[in-house]
C-alpha positions as semicolon CSV with decimal commas, in nm:
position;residue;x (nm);y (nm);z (nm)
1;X;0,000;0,000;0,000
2;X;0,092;0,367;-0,097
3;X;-0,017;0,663;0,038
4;X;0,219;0,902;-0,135
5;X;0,043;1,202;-0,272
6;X;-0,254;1,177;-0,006
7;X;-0,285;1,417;0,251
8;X;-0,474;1,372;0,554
9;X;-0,578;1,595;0,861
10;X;-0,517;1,433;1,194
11;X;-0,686;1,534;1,513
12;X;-0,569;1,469;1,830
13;X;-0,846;1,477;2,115
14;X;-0,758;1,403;2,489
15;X;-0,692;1,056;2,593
16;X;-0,419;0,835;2,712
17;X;-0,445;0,654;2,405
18;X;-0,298;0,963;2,227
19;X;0,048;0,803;2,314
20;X;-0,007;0,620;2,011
21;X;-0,060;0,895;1,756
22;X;0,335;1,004;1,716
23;X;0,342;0,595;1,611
24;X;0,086;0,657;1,382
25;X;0,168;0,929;1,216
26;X;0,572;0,765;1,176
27;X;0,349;0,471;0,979
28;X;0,160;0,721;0,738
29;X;0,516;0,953;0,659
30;X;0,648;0,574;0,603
31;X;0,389;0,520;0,349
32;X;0,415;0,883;0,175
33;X;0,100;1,087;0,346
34;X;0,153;1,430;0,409
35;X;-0,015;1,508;0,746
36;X;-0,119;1,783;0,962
37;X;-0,240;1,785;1,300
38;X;-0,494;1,963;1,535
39;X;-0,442;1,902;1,843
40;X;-0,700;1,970;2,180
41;X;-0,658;2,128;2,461
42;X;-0,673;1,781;2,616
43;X;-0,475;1,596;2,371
44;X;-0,164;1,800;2,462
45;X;-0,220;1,692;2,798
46;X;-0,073;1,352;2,652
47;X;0,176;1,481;2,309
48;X;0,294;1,805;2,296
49;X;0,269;2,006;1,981
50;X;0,655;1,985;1,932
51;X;0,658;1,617;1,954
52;X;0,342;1,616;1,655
53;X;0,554;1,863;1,448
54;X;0,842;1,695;1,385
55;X;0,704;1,366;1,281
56;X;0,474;1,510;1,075
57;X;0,708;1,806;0,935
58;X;0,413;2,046;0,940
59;X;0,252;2,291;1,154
60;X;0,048;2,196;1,483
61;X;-0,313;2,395;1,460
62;X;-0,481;2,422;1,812
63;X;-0,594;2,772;1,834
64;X;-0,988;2,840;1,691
65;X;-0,887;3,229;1,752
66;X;-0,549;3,253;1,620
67;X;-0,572;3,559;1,319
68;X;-0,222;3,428;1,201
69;X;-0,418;3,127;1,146
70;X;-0,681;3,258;1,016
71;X;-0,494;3,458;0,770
72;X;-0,292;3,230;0,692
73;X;-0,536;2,908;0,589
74;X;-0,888;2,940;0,794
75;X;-1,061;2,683;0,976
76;X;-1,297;2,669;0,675
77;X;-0,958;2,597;0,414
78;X;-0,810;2,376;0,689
79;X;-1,118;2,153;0,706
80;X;-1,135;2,099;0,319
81;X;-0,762;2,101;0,234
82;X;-0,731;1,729;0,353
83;X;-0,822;1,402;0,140
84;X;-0,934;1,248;0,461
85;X;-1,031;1,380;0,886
86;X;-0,913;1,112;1,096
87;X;-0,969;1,133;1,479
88;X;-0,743;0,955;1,697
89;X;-0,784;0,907;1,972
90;X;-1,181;0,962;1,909
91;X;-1,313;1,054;2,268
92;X;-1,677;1,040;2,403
93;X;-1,684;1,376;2,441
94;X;-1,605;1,470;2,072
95;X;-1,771;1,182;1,917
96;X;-2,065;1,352;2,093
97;X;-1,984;1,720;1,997
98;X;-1,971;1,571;1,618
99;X;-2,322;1,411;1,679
100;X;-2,481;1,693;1,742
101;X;-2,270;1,950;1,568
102;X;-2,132;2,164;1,809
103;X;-1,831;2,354;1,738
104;X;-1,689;2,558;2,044
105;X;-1,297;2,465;1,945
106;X;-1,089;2,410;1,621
107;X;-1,144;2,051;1,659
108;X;-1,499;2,088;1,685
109;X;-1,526;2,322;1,435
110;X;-1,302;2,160;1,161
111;X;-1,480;1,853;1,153
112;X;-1,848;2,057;1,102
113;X;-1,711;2,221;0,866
114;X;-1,570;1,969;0,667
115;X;-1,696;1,783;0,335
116;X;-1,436;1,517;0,310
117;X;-1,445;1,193;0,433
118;X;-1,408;1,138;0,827
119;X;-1,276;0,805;1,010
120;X;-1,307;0,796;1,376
121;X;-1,056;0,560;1,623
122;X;-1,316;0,563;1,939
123;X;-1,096;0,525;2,259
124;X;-1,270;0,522;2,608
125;X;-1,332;0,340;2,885
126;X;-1,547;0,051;2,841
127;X;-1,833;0,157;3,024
128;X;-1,831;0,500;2,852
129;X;-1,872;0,305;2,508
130;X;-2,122;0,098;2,578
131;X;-2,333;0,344;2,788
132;X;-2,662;0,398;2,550
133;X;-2,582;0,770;2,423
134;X;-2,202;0,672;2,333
135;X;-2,410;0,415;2,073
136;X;-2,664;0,649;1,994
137;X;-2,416;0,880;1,916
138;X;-2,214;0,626;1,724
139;X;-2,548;0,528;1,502
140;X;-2,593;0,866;1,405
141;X;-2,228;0,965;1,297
142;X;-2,239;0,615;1,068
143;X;-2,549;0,669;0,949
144;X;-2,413;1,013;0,788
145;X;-2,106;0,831;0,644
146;X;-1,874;0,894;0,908
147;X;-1,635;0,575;0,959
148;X;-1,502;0,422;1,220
149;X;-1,199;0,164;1,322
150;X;-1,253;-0,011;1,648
151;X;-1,209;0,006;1,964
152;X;-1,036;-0,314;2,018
153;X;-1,121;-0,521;2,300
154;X;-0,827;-0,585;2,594
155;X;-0,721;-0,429;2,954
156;X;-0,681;-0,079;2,947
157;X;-0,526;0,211;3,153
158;X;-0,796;0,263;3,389
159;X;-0,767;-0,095;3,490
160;X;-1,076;-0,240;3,366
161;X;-1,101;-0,506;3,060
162;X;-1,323;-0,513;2,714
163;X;-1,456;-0,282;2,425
164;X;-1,254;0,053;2,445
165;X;-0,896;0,009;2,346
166;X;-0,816;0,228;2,015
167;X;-0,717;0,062;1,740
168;X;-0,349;0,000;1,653
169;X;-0,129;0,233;1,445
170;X;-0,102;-0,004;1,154
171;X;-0,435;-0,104;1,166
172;X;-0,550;0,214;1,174
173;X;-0,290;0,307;0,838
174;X;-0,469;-0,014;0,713
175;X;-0,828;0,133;0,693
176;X;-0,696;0,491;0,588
177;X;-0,531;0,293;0,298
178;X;-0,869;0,144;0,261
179;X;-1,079;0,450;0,235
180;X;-0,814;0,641;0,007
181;X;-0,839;0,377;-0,310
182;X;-1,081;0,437;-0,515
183;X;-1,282;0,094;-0,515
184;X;-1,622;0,139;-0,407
185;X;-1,739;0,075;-0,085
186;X;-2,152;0,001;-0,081
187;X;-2,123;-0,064;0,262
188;X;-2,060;0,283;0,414
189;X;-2,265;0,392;0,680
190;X;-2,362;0,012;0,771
191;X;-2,361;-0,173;1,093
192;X;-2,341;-0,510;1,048
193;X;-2,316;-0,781;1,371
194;X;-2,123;-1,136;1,286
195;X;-2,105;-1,365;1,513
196;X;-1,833;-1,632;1,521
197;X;-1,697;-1,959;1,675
198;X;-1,760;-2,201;1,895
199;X;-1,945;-2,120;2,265
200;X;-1,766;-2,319;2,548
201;X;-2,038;-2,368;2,855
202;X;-1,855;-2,470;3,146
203;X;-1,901;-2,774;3,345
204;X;-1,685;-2,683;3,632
205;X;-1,415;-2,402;3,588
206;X;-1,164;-2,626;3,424
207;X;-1,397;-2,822;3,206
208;X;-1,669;-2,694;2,942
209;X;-1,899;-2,832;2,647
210;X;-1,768;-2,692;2,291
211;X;-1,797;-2,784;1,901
212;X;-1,546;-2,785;1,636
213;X;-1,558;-2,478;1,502
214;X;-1,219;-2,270;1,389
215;X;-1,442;-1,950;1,350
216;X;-1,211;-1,903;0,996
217;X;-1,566;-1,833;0,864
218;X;-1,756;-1,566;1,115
219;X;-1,399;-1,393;1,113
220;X;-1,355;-1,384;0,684
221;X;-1,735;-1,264;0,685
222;X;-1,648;-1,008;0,921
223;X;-1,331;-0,870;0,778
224;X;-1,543;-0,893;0,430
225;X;-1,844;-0,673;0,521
226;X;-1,541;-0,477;0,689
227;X;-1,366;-0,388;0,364
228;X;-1,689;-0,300;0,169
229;X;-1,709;-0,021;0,414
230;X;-1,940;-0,162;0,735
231;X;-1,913;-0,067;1,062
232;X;-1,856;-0,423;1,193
233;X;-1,898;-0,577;1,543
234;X;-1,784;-0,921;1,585
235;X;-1,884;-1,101;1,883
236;X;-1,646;-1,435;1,887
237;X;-1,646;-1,750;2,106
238;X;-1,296;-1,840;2,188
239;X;-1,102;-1,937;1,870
240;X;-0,764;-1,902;1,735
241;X;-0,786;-1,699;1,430
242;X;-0,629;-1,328;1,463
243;X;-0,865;-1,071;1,480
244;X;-0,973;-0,939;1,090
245;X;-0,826;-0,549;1,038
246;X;-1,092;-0,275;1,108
247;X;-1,343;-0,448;1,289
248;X;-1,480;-0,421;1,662
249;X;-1,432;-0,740;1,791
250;X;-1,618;-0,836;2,110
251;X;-1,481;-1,168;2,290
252;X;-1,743;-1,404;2,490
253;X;-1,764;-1,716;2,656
254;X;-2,133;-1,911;2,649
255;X;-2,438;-1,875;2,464
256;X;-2,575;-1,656;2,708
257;X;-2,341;-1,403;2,685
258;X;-2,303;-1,396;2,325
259;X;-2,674;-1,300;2,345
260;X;-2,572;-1,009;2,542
261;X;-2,317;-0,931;2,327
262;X;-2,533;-0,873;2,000
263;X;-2,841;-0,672;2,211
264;X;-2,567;-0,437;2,323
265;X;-2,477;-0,397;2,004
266;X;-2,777;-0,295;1,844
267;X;-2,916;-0,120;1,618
268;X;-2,779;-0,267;1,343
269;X;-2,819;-0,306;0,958
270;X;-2,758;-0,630;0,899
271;X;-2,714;-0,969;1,152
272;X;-2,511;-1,255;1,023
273;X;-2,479;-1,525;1,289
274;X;-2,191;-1,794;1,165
275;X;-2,122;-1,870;1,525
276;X;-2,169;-2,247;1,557
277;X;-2,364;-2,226;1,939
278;X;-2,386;-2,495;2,173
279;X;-2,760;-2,601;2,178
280;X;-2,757;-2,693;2,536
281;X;-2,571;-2,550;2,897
282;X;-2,467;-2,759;3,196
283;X;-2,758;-2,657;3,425
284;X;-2,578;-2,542;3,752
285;X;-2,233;-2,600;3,668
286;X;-1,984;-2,699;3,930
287;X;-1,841;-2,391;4,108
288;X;-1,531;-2,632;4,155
289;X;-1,347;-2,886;3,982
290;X;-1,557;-3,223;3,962
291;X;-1,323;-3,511;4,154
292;X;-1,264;-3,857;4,000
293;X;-1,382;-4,093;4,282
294;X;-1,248;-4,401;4,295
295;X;-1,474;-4,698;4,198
296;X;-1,776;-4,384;4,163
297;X;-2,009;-4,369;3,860
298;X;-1,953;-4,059;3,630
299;X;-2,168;-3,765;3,709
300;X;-2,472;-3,693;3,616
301;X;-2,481;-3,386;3,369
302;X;-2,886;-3,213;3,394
303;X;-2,855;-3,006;3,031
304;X;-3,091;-2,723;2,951
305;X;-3,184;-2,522;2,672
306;X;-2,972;-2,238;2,523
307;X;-3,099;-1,948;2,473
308;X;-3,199;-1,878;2,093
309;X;-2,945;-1,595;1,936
310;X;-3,083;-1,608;1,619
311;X;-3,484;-1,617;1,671
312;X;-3,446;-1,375;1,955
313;X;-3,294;-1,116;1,731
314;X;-3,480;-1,194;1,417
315;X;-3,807;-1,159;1,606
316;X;-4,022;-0,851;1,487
317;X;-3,953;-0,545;1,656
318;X;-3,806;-0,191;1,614
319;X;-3,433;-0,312;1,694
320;X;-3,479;-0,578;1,450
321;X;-3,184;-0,555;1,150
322;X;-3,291;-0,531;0,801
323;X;-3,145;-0,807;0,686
324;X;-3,095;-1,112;0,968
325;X;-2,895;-1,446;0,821
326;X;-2,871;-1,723;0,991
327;X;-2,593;-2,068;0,970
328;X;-2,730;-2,411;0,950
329;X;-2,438;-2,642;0,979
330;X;-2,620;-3,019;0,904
331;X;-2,480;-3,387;0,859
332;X;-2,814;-3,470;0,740
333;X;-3,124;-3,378;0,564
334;X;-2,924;-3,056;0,505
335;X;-3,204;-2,833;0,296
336;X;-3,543;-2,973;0,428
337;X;-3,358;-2,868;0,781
338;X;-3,232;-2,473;0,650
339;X;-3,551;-2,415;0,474
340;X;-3,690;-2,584;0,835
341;X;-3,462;-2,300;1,041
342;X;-3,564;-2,026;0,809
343;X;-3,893;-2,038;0,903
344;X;-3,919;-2,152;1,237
345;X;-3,661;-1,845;1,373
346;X;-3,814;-1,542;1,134
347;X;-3,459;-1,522;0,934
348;X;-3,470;-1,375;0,584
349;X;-3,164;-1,597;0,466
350;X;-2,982;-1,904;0,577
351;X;-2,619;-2,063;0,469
352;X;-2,645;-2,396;0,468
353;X;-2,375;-2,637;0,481
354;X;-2,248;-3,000;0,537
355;X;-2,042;-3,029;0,761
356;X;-2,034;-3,444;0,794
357;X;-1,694;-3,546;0,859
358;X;-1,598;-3,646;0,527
359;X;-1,621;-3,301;0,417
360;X;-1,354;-3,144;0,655
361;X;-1,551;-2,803;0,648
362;X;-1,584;-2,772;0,985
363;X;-1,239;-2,615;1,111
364;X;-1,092;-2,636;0,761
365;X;-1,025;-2,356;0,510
366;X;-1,274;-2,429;0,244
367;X;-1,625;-2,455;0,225
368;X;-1,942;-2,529;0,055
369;X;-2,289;-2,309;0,111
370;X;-2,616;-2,316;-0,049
371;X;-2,819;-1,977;0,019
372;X;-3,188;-2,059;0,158
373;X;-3,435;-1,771;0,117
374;X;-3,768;-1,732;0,075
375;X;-3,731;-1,678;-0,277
376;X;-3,547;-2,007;-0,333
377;X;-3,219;-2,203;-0,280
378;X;-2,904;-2,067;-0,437
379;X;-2,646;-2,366;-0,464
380;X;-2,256;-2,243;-0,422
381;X;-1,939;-2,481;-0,549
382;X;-1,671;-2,545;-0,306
383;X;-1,508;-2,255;-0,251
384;X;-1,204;-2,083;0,023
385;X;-1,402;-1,927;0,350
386;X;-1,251;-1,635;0,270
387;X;-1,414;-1,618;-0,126
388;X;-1,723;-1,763;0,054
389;X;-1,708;-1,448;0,276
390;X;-1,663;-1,155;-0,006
391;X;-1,946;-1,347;-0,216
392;X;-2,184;-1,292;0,054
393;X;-2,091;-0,963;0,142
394;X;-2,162;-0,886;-0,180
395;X;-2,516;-1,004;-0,186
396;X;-2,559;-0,817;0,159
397;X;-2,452;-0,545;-0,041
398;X;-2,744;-0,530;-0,304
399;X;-2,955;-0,681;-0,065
400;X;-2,880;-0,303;0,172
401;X;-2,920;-0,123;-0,115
C-alpha cells in the first residue's frame, strides 16, 4: 500500500491513548501521506505540539482564535484542504460534539465544517462506550457516512477489561489505505453484527462443552463486510484466528453471553450469525473442579436449553436488522432442515452447509454453502471461506441497497 500524494488531517483529542498517535503518524510519513495535525486542549495533555511537528514536518493547529491562522489558511480551508479527517484518539466527548454538531474549538469546528471523508478511532473506557448515548451517538455519525476503526477489545489504563482500546497504528494506516483507493465501498454507513466460533459452557471451571468450530468463517465474513465499508462488530467465542483489520471485535464465553453481546450492540443493519452455538448449557455448573472418585459412577450432567441468538434477534420489533442471516451447519437432511430453520426463527436468509466429517468443512479452510431464502435455494461450489465471505458480502450489499 501507498499513500504518497494523499494528505490527511489528523486530530488529536484528549486521551491516554494519544500516546499512540506520534506511532501513527511515523506509519503514514512511512507510506508517503503528508499530514497535519490539530491538536486539543486535552490531547496536549498527553503529546505536545513539538513532539506532533516533527514527525509530521508540518505545523500543529490548536488555536480556533489565532488571526495568524486565520490569515494564513482558515478553519474553513483547513477543514477541506485534507483528502481524509481522521480522529485519533476519538473521545466520548467529541464523538458527541460531532453528533450533534457543536463547534466551540478548532477541533470541533473543523470537523463541522468539513466535506471530506471522516474516520473515527473511538478510545474510552469501556463503560463509557457501551453506555446507550455513546451508541446512539455512534449510530448517528455512521449513518451520515462517518467511519469508524474499532475500539479493540483488551485491559486498558484505567484498569478495567473489554470494548474501548483504540485501534493500533497499523491497523488504523490499514483502513486509511482502505478509504483512500478508489474501489467502491456500498457498505458505508452500515452496521453489520457477525457472530463467530464455537461457545464453550462450562461444566466446572476447568472443564466446558464446545464444538469444532475454527471461526475461519464468522472472522472472513467479518473482515469482508469490513472492507466494503461496514461498521462491523464481531462477537467471537474463543477461537484461534487473529482478529480481521478494522473491525470491533467483542470476545465471549457461552451462549448466554453472546446473546448479550449482540443486544448491546444494536441497532444494526444487517445480523449474520456464523457462530456455531452450543444447543444446550450444563444446568448449575460446578463452582469447583468435579473429583474422580475411585470406583464412583460418572456424574450426572442435567442439560438445559440455550438461549436462541438467532430467533431472539430476528423476532419482529423496532431493533430488529434489516437483513438477519442465519448458519445451518447439518450432517443430514441438510435443505429440508435450512428451509426448516428459516422459518421456524423469522430469518430472511440461511447458509447452509455440510459439515459431515468427510467433508472437513468444519475447522478447515474451504467450504461449501447453499443460500436458503424465501425466494429459493441458491447452490454455491466449493469454494475458500474467505471467497465464501466476499461473495456474501456482496449479496448483503445489493440486498442493503
Amino acid at each position: 500500500m501507498t499513500l504518497v500524494g494523499k494528505r490527511v488531517l489528523l486530530i488529536v483529542s484528549g486521551g491516554i491513548a494519544a500516546i499512540k498517535v506520534p506511532e501513527l503518524i511515523r506509519l503514514l510519513r512511512k507510506q508517503g501521506a503528508g499530514v497535519t495535525c490539530v491538536l486539543t486542549d486535552n490531547g496536549a495533555q498527553f503529546v505536545t505540539p513539538l513532539s506532533l511537528q516533527a514527525l509530521s514536518e508540518s505545523k500543529v493547529y490548536a488555536d480556533l482564535f489565532s488571526l495568524t491562522d486565520e490569515s494564513e489558511m482558515g478553519h474553513i480551508q483547513l477543514s477541506r484542504s485534507a483528502d481524509l479527517l481522521v480522529v485519533a484518539p476519538a473521545t466520548a466527548n467529541i464523538l458527541a460534539k460531532m453528533a450533534v454538531g457543536l463547534a466551540d474549538d478548532l477541533a470541533s469546528t473543523v470537523l463541522l465544517a468539513t466535506d471530506k471523508p471522516v474516520l473515527v478511532a473511538p478510545a474510552m473506557n469501556v463503560r463509557m462506550w457501551l453506555h446507550p448515548a455513546t451508541q446512539a451517538n455512534m449510530t448517528t455519525l455512521t449513518a451520515r457516512g462517518v467511519q469508524v476503526i474499532g475500539p479493540d477489545e483488551g485491559a486498558m489504563a484505567c484498569n478495567e477489561f473489554g470494548p474501548g482500546r483504540m485501534s493500533e497504528p497499523p491497523a488504523i494506516v490499514a483502513a486509511i489505505g482502505s478509504l483512500l483507493t478508489s474501489r467502491a465501498r456500498p457498505l458505508a454507513g452500515k452496521h453489520a453484527i457477525v457472530t463467530s466460533g464455537p461457545t464453550h459452557e462450562p461444566i466446572d471451571p476447568v472443564r466446558y462443552i464446545a464444538n469444532r468450530s475454527s471461526g475461519r468463517q464468522g472472522h472472513a465474513i467479518a473482515a469482508a463486510l469490513a472492507d466494503l465499508g461496514a461498521r462491523v462488530t464481531l462477537v467471537s467465542g474463543p477461537v484461534t484466528v487473529p482478529d480481521p483489520p478494522g473491525v470491533a471485535v467483542r470476545r465471549i464465553e457461552s451462549a448466554a453471553e453472546m446473546l448479550d453481546a449482540c443486544q448491546t450492540a444494536l441497532p444494526a443493519d444487517v445480523a449474520v450469525f456464523a457462530a456455531a452455538v452450543a444447543d444446550w448449557r450444563v444446568d448449575n455448573a460446578a463452582t469447583g473442579k468435579i473429583k474422580k472418585q475411585a470406583g464412583a459412577a460418572a456424574p450426572a450432567l442435567n442439560l438445559v436449553p440455550n438461549p436462541d441468538i438467532l430467533a431472539t434477534i430476528a423476532a419482529a420489533g423496532p431493533r430488529r436488522p434489516r437483513l438477519v442471516i442465519g448458519f445451518a451447519a447439518e450432517t443430514d437432511d441438510l435443505l429440508a432442515n435450512a428451509q426448516s430453520k428459516l422459518r421456524r426463527k423469522n430469518a430472511d436468509w440461511i447458509v447452509a452447509n455440510d459439515v459431515s466429517p468427510a467433508t472437513g468443512i468444519m475447522g478447515g479452510l474451504d467450504n461449501a454453502v447453499h443460500i436458503i431464502s424465501h425466494a429459493g435455494v441458491e447452490d454455491w461450489p466449493m469454494l475458500a471461506k474467505d471467497e465464501v465471505a466476499r461473495r456474501l458480502a456482496a449479496r448483503i450489499a445489493e440486498a442493503l441497497a
